[in-house]
C-alpha positions in Angstrom: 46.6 -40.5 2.8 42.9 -38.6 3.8 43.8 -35.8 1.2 44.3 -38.7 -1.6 41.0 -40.2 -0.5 39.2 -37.0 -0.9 40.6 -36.0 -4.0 40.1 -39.5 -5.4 37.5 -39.7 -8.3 35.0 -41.3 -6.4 34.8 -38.8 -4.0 35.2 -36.1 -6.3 32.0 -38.1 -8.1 30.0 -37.6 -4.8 31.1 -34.0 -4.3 30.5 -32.8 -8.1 26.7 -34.7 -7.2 26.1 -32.7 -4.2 27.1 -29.7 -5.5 23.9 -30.6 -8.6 22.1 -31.5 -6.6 22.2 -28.3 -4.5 21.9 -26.1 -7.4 18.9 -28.4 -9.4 17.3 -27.6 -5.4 17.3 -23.6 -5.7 16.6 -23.8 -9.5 13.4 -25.5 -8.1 12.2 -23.2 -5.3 12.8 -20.1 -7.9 11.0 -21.6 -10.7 8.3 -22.4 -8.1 7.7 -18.9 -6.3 8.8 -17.0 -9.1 5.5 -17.9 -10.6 3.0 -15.4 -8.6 5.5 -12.4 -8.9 5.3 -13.1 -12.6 1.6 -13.2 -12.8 1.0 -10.0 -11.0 2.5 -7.9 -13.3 0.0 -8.6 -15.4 -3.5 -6.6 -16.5 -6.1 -9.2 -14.8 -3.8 -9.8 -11.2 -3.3 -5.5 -10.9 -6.9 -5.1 -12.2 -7.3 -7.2 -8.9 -5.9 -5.0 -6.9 -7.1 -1.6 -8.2 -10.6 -2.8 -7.8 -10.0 -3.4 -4.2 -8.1 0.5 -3.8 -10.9 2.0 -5.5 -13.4 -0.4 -2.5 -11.0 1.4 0.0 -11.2 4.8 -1.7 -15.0 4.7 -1.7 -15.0 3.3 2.4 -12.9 6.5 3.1 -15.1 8.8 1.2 -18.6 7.5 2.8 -17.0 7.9 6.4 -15.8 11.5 6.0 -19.3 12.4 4.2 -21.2 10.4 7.5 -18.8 12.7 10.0 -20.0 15.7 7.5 -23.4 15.1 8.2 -23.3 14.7 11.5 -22.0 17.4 12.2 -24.4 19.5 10.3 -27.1 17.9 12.1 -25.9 19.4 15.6 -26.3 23.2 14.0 -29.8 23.3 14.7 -32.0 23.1 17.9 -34.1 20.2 17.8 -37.4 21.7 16.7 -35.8 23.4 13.8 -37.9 22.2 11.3 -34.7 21.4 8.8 -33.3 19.0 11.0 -35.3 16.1 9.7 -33.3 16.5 6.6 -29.9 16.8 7.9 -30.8 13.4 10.1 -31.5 11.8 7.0 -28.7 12.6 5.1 -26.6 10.9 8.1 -29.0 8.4 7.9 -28.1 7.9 4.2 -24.3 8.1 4.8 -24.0 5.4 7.8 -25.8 2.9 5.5 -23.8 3.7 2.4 -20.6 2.4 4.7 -22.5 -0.4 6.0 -23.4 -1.6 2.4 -19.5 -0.8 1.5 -18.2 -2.9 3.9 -20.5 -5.3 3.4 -19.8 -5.8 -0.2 -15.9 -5.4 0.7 -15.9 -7.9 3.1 -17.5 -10.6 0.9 -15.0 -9.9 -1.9 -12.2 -10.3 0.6 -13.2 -13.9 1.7 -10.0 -15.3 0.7 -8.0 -12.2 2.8 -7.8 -12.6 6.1 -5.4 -9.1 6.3 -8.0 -7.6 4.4 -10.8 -8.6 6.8 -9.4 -8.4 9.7 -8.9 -4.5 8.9 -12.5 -4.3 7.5 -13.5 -5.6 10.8 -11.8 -3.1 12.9 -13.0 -0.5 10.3 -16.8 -1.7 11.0 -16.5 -1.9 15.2 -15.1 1.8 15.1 -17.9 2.2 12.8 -20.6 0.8 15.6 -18.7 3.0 18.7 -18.4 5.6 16.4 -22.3 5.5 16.1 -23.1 4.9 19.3 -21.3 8.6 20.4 -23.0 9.9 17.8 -26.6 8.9 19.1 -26.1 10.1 22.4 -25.2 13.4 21.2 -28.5 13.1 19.6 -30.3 11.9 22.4 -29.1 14.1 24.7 -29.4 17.0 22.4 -33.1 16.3 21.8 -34.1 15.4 25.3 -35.7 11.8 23.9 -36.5 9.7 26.3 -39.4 8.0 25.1 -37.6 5.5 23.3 -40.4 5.0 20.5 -40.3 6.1 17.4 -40.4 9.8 16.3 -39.1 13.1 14.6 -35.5 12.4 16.4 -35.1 8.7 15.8 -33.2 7.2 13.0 -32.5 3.9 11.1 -28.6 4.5 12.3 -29.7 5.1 15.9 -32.1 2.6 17.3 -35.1 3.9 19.9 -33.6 3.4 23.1 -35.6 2.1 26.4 -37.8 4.1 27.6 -37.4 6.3 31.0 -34.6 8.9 31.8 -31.8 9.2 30.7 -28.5 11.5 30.4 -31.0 13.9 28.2 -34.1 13.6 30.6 -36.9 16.3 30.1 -35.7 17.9 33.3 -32.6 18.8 32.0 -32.1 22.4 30.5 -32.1 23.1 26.9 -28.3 25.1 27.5 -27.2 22.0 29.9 -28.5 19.7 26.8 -26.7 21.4 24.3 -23.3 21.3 26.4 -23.5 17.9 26.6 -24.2 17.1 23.2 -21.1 19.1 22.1 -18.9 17.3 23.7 -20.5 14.2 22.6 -20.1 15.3 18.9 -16.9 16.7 19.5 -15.9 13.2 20.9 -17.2 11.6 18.2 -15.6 14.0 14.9 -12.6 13.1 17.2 -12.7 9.3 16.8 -13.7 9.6 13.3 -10.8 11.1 12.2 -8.2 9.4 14.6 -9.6 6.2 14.6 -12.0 5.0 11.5 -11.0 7.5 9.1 -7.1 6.5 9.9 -7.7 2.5 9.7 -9.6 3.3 6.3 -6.3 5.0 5.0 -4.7 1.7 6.4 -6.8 0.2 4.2 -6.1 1.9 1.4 -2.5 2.3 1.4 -2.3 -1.9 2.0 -4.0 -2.2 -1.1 -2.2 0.8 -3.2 0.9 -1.0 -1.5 0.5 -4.7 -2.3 -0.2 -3.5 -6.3 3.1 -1.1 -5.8 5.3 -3.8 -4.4 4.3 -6.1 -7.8 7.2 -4.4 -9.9 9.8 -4.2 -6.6 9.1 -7.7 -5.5 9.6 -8.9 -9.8 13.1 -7.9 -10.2 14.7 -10.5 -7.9 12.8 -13.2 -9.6 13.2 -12.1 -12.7 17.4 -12.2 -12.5 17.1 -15.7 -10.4 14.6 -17.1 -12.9 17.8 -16.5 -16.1 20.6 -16.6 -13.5 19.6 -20.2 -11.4 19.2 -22.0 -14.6 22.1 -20.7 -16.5 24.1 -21.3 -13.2 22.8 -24.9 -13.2 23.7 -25.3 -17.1 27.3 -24.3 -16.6 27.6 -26.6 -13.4 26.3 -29.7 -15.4 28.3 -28.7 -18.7 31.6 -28.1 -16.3 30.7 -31.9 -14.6 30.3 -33.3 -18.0 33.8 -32.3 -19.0 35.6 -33.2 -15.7 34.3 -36.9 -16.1 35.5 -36.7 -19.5 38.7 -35.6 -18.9 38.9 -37.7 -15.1 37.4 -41.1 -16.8 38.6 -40.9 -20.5 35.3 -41.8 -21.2 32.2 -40.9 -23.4 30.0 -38.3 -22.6 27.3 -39.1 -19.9 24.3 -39.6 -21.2 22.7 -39.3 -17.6 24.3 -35.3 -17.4 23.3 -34.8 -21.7 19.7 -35.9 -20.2 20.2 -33.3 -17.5 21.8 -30.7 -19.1 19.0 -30.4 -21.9 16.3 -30.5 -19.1 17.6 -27.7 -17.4 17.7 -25.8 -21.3 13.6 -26.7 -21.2 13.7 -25.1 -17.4 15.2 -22.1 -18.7 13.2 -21.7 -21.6 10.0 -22.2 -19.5 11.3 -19.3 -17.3 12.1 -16.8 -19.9 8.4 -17.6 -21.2 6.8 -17.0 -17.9 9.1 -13.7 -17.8 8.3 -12.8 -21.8 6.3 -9.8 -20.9 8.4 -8.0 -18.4 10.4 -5.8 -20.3 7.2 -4.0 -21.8 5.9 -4.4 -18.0 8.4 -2.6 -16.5 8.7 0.1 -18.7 4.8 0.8 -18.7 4.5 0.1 -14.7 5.9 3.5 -14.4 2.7 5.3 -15.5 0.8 3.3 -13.6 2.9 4.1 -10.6 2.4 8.1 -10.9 -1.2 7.5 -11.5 -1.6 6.1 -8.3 0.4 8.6 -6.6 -2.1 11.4 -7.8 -5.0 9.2 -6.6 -3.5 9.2 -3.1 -3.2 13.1 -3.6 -6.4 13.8 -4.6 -7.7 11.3 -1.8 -5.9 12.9 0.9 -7.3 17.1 -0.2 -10.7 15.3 -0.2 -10.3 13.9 3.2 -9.3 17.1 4.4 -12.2 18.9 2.6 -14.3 16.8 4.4 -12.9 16.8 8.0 -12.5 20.9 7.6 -16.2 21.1 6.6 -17.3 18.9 10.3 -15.1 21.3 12.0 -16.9 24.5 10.8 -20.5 22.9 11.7 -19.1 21.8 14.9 -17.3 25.5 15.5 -20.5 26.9 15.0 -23.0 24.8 16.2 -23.3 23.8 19.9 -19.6 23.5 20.6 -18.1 23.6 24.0 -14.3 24.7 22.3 -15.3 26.5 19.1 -11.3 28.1 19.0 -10.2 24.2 18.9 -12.7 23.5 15.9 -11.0 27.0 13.9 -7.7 25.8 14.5 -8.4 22.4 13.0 -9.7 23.9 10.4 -7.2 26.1 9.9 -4.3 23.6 10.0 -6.0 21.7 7.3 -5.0 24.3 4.9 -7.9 24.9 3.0 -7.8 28.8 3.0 -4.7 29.4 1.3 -3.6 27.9 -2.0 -1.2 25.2 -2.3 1.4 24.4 -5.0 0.1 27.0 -7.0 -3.7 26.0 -7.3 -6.7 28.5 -6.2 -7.0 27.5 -2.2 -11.0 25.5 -2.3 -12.4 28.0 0.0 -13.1 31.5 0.1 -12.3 31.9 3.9 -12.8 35.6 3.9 -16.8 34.6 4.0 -15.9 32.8 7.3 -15.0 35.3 9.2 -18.6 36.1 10.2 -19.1 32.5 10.6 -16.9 31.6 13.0 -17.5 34.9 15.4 -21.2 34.2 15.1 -22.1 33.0 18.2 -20.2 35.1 20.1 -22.5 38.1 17.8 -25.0 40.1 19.9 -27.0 40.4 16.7 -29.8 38.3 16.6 -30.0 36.9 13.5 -26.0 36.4 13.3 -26.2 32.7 13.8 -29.5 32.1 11.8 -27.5 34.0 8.8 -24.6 31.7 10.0 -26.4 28.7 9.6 -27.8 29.3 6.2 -24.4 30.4 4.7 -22.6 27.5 5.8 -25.4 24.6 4.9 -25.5 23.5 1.3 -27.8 26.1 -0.6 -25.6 29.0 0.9 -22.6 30.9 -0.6 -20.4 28.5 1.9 -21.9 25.6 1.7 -22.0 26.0 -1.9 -18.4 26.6 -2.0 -17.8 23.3 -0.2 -19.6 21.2 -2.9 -18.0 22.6 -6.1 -15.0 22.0 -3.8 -15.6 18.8 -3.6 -16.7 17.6 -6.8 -13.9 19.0 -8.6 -12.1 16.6 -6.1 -14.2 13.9 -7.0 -13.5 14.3 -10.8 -9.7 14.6 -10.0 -10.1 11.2 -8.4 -12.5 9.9 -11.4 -9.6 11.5 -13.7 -6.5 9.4 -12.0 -9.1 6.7 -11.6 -9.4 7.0 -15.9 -5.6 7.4 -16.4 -4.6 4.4 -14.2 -7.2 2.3 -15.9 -5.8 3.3 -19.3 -2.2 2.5 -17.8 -3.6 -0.9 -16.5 -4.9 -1.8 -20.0 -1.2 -0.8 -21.8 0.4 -3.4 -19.4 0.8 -6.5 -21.2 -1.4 -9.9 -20.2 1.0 -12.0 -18.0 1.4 -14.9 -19.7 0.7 -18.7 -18.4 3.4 -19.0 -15.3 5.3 -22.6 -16.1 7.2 -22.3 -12.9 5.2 -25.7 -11.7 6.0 -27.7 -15.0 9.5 -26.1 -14.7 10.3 -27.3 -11.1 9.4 -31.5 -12.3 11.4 -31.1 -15.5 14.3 -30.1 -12.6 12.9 -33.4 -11.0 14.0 -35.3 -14.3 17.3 -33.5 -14.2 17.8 -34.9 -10.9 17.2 -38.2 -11.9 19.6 -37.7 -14.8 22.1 -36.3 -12.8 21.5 -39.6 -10.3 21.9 -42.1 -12.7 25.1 -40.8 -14.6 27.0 -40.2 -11.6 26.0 -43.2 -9.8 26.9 -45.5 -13.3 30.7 -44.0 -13.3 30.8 -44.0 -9.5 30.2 -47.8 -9.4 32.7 -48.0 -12.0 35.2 -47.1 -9.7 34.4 -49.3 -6.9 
């Protein structure tokens, strides 16, 4: 007796409803969040996104150029007349970053992953500072705490009396100190600021990446769900027919030609994946050189603060060579001219260690940016720069080739599926009722 009562019509009615209804219920949720995978495939949502790598690509850059300069600025003594010049070019650097994240964090308003990793970026930013000021300080004996030839925009007077640099304390004792204050602070730059800036950066690079991987899913479920729930109405339709011996249901004919509508709505919001997909593909590789180009820069930059620290003040020069070494900038790579002609190091490096006296003067001057080294270091780094400007060009020409997404009707789909369920409702319910 239960297995006639289940496998009555009635029951059967209810079962073939629940079974709609179940499938008009995931049709729904895929025609609703298949709508932002849809739209980020196309030119204005990934023209989004690079804008905001190429923000994190510029935040990198200005805090490996601030770490550059100062480190240059700890190669002189603090009379040396040039110093002014290297303070201001740290000067410059700190409040490029600051305007950088400044600007970044009012376009990311509506981010709060993005700003909470611009704010870590800018409180390393202050501690990194802060190091870096009492290296100054210390270096330069300033205790005065007014305003003068060692005081700066990025490092604020300090109160006046003694300090860790007081007048009493020996110019050699001064310089120790300040070495390992610098050295502390090239440190934290590079394992701390400079690696949540490549956070940044690869959460960005990754969020425009996972577009095309998180679009095929959607794109199947948004032809399969509504084709699934066509068959299942079409399949009801011709069980009632054949159960009943009745007409056709106009509730299920209502149903079945809303859920053609849903899929057509779909396969519009989808029209321009095809050409999408195949085009991503460049825009993909472009991206990858990018990252390349980003990462030689970066290590450019950090190999450059290591030589001004190796020579300069340092209280471990062997640690700053080895650094530098390891960076690989003295032998070529992947068949490409290495950047730097380390064979003009050698006298750099073993300079302070030279009983000649001008050896570290001579030092100096080859190593800042009008000598042969220095020199070096910039074409160096602007062929870098136009590497980056050249994948920067490439992926904005791949960007354009990608086709405009088109209007996402995943909304309008999912209440067309809410007049299917009300078609599917009423014709059920009409030979349900007949059966009572």
């Amino acid at each position: 007796m239960p297995n006639r009562t289940v496998r009555s019509t009635p029951a059967l009615i209810v079962l073939h409803g629940v079974g709609l209804g179940l499938a008009l219920l995931v049709t729904a949720v895929v025609a609703v969040r298949s709508s932002a995978p849809a739209a980020n495939l196309g030119q204005r949502a990934v023209g989004v996104a690079m804008a905001t790598s190429t923000t994190a690509r510029e935040i990198y850059q200005g805090l490996a150029d601030a770490d550059v300069a100062a480190s240059a600025v700890f190669l002189l003594p603090p009379d040396e007349a040039r110093r002014g010049a290297l303070r201001a070019d740290y000067d410059a650097a700190v409040r490029r970053v600051e305007r950088q994240l400044t600007d970044a964090t009012g376009e990311a308003v509506n981010d709060p992953d993005r700003l909470n990793r611009l704010a870590a970026i800018g409180s390393r930013l202050t501690v990194y500072r802060g190091v870096v000021c009492a290296a100054l300080a210390t270096a330069g004996g300033d205790v005065t705490g007014g305003a003068g030839p060692d005081t700066s925009a990025a490092c604020p007077a300090t109160a006046g009396g003694s300090g860790p640099a007081g007048a009493a304390r020996s110019a050699a004792a001064r310089a120790v100190l300040a070495s390992a204050y610098a050295r502390e602070a090239s440190h934290y730059m590079s394992t701390e600021l400079l690696t949540e800036a490549q956070r940044l950066w690869d959460d960005d690079t990754r969020r425009l990446l996972h577009a095309r991987a998180a679009a095929r899913p959607w794109v199947a479920a948004s032809v399969l769900m509504p084709l699934a729930l066509l068959g299942a109405l079409v399949a009801t339709q011709l069980w009632l027919r054949r159960r009943t011996r009745r007409r056709l249901n106009a509730g299920l004919l209502l149903a079945s030609g809303a859920a053609v509508a849903v899929l057509a709505m779909l396969v519009a919001s989808w029209w321009h994946w095809p050409a999408a997909d195949d085009r991503f593909g460049d825009l993909e590789s472009a991206i990858a050189a990018q990252s390349t180009s980003q990462q030689r820069l970066g290590d450019l930059l950090a190999g450059r603060a290591d030589l001004y620290l190796g020579l300069g003040a340092s209280v471990d020069p062997a640690g700053h060579r080895a650094d530098f070494d390891a960076r690989g900038l003295c032998f070529p790579a992947s068949g490409r001219a290495a950047p730097i002609d380390c064979a003009a190091l050698d006298d750099v490096w073993s300079a302070r260690q030279s009983r000649t006296r001008d050896a570290f003067r001579d030092a100096v001057d080859t190593v800042l940016r009008d000598g042969p080294v220095g020199r070096s270091f910039e074409v160096a780094k602007s062929n870098l720069e136009d590497a980056l400007r050249a994948d920067g060009a490439r992926a904005d020409a791949a960007r354009e080739r990608l086709p405009a997404a088109p209007r996402p009707l995943g909304g309008a789909a999912a209440w067309v599926i809410l007049l299917a369920g009300g078609g599917v409702v009423a014709g059920l319910r009409q030979r349900y009722l007949e059966y009572q």
